[in-house]
C-alpha positions in Angstrom: 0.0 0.0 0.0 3.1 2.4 -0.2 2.5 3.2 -3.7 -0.8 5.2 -2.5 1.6 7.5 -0.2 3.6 8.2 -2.9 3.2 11.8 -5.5 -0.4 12.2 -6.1 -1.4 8.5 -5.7 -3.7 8.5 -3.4 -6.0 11.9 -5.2 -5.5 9.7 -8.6 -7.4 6.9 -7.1 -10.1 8.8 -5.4 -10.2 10.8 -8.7 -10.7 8.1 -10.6 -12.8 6.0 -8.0 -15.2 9.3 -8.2 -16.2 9.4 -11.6 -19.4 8.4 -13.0 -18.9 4.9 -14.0 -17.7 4.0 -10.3 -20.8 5.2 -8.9 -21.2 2.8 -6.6 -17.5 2.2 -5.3 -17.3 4.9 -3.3 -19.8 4.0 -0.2 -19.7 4.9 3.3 -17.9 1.8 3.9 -15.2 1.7 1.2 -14.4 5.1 1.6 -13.7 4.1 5.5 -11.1 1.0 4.2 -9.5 3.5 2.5 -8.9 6.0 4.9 -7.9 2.7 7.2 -5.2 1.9 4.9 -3.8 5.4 4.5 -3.9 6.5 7.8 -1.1 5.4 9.2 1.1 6.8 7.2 -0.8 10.3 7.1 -0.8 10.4 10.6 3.5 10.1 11.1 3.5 12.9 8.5 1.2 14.9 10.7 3.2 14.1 13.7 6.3 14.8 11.9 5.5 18.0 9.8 3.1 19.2 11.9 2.5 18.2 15.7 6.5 18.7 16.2 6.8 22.3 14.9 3.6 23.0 16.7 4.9 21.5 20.3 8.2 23.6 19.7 6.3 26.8 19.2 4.3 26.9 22.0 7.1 25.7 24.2 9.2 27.9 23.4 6.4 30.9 23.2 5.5 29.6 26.7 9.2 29.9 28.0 9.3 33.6 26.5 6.3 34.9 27.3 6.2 33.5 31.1 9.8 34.3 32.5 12.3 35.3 29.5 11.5 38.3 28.5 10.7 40.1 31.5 14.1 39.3 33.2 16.0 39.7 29.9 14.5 43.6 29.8 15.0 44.2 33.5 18.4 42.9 32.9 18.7 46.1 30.2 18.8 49.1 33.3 21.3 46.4 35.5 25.1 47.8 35.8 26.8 45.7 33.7 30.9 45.9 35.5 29.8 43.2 37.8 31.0 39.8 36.1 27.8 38.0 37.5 25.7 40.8 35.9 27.5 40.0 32.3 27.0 36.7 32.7 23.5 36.6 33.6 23.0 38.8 31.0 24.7 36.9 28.5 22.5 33.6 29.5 19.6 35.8 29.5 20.4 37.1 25.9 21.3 33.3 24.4 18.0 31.9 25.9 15.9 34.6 24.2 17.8 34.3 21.2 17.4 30.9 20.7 13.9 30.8 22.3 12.7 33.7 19.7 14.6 31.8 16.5 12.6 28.3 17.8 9.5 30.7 17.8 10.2 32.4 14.6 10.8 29.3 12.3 7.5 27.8 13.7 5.7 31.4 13.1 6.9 31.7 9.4 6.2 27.7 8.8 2.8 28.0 10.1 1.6 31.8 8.9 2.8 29.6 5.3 0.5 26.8 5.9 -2.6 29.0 6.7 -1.8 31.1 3.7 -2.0 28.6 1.6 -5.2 26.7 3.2 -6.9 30.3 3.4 -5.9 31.2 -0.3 -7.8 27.8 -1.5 -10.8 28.5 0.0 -11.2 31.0 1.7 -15.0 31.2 2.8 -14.5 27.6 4.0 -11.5 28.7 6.2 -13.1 31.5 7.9 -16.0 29.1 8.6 -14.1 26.6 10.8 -13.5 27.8 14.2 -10.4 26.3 14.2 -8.7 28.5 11.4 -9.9 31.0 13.5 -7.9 30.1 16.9 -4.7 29.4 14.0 -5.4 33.5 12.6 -5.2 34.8 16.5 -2.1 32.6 17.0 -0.5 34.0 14.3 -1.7 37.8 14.8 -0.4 37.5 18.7 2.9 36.2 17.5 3.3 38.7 15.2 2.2 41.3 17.8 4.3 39.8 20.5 7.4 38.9 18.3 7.8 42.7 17.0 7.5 44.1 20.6 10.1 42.3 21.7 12.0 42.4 19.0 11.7 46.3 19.4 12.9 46.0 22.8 16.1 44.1 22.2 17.1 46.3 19.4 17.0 49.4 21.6 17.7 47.7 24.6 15.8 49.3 26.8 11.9 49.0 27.3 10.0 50.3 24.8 7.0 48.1 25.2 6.6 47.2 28.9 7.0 44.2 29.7 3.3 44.1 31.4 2.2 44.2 28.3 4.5 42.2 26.4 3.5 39.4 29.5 -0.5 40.0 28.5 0.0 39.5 24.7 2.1 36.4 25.6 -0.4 34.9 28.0 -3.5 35.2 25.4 -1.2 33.7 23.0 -0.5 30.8 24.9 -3.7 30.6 25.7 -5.2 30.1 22.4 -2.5 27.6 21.7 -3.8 25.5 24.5 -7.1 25.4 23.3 -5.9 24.3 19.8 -4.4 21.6 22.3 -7.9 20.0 22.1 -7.8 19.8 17.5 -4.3 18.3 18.0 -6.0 15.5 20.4 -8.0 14.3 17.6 -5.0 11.8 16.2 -5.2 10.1 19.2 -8.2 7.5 18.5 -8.5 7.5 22.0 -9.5 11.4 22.6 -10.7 11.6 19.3 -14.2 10.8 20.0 -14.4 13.2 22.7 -13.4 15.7 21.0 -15.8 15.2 18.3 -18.6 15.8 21.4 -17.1 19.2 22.5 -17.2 20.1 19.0 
């Protein structure tokens, strides 16, 4: 069954399944022996290409957002001759780099994957609720993202941190509700989710 996993396989034989003179192939049950079949390796891909990027994201939004970035500001008004200030500093300024590069890549790979799904069809994305939670994620991020990134070019804080701390929370907020879309691989939670729903 590899071959349907492979180019446009899988579309060819629903394409071709479809038409008029297979009428009667595609039935509620052979459609379901399909999707069987194919699942499996849909569902790594999601894990792989999608789940991961998303888990990294909101972690490392989550670490920025909660601690990060207020003690890397306040560290921007600290006298920096101490050597423990530098360091701490230092530390500070590598864990926000690297926090806001994990964050960045994830931001771009995503706001690309929702351009492309709302560019398609768009009055069918603005429909699902859950397009809508992935547009706030990617407006906060945005949002949150530049302030920051404001704030460690000047070094000094332009955007308080307050704020920066409030944009941060509501985005990590709507990433834990998409939490609940992500549950429905798991055949486990994915009838439950189906109820909330």
């Amino acid at each position: 069954m590899d071959w349907l996993c492979e180019n446009n396989s899988a579309r060819a034989l629903i394409e071709l399944l479809g038409t008029d003179a297979n009428d009667l192939t595609l039935t509620k049950n052979s459609i379901k022996t399909f999707i069987d079949l194919v699942w499996d390796h849909y569902q790594k891909a999601i894990f792989r290409w999608v789940l991961i990027p998303y888990i990294a994201q909101a972690v490392s939004m989550s670490l920025l957002a909660s601690g990060v970035i207020g003690a890397y500001i306040n560290m921007f008004d600290l006298d920096l001759d101490h050597e423990d200030t530098k360091f701490l500093k230092e530390g500070f300024r590598y864990s926000a780099a690297v926090l806001q590069f994990i964050s960045m890549v994830t931001y771009l790979y995503f706001a690309y994957l929702e351009s492309i799904a709302g560019l398609f069809d768009f009055l069918d994305y603005c429909t699902d609720p859950w397009n809508i939670v992935d547009f706030l994620i990617i407006l906060l991020t945005t949002i949150f993202q530049l302030q920051f990134s404001i704030c460690c070019y000047y070094e000094k804080e332009i955007v308080s941190v307050k704020f920066q701390r409030s944009i941060g929370s509501f985005l990590v907020f709507f990433m834990g509700i998409k939490v609940f879309y992500w549950m429905r691989l798991f055949p486990s939670y994915a009838y439950y989710v189906k109820l909330i729903q």
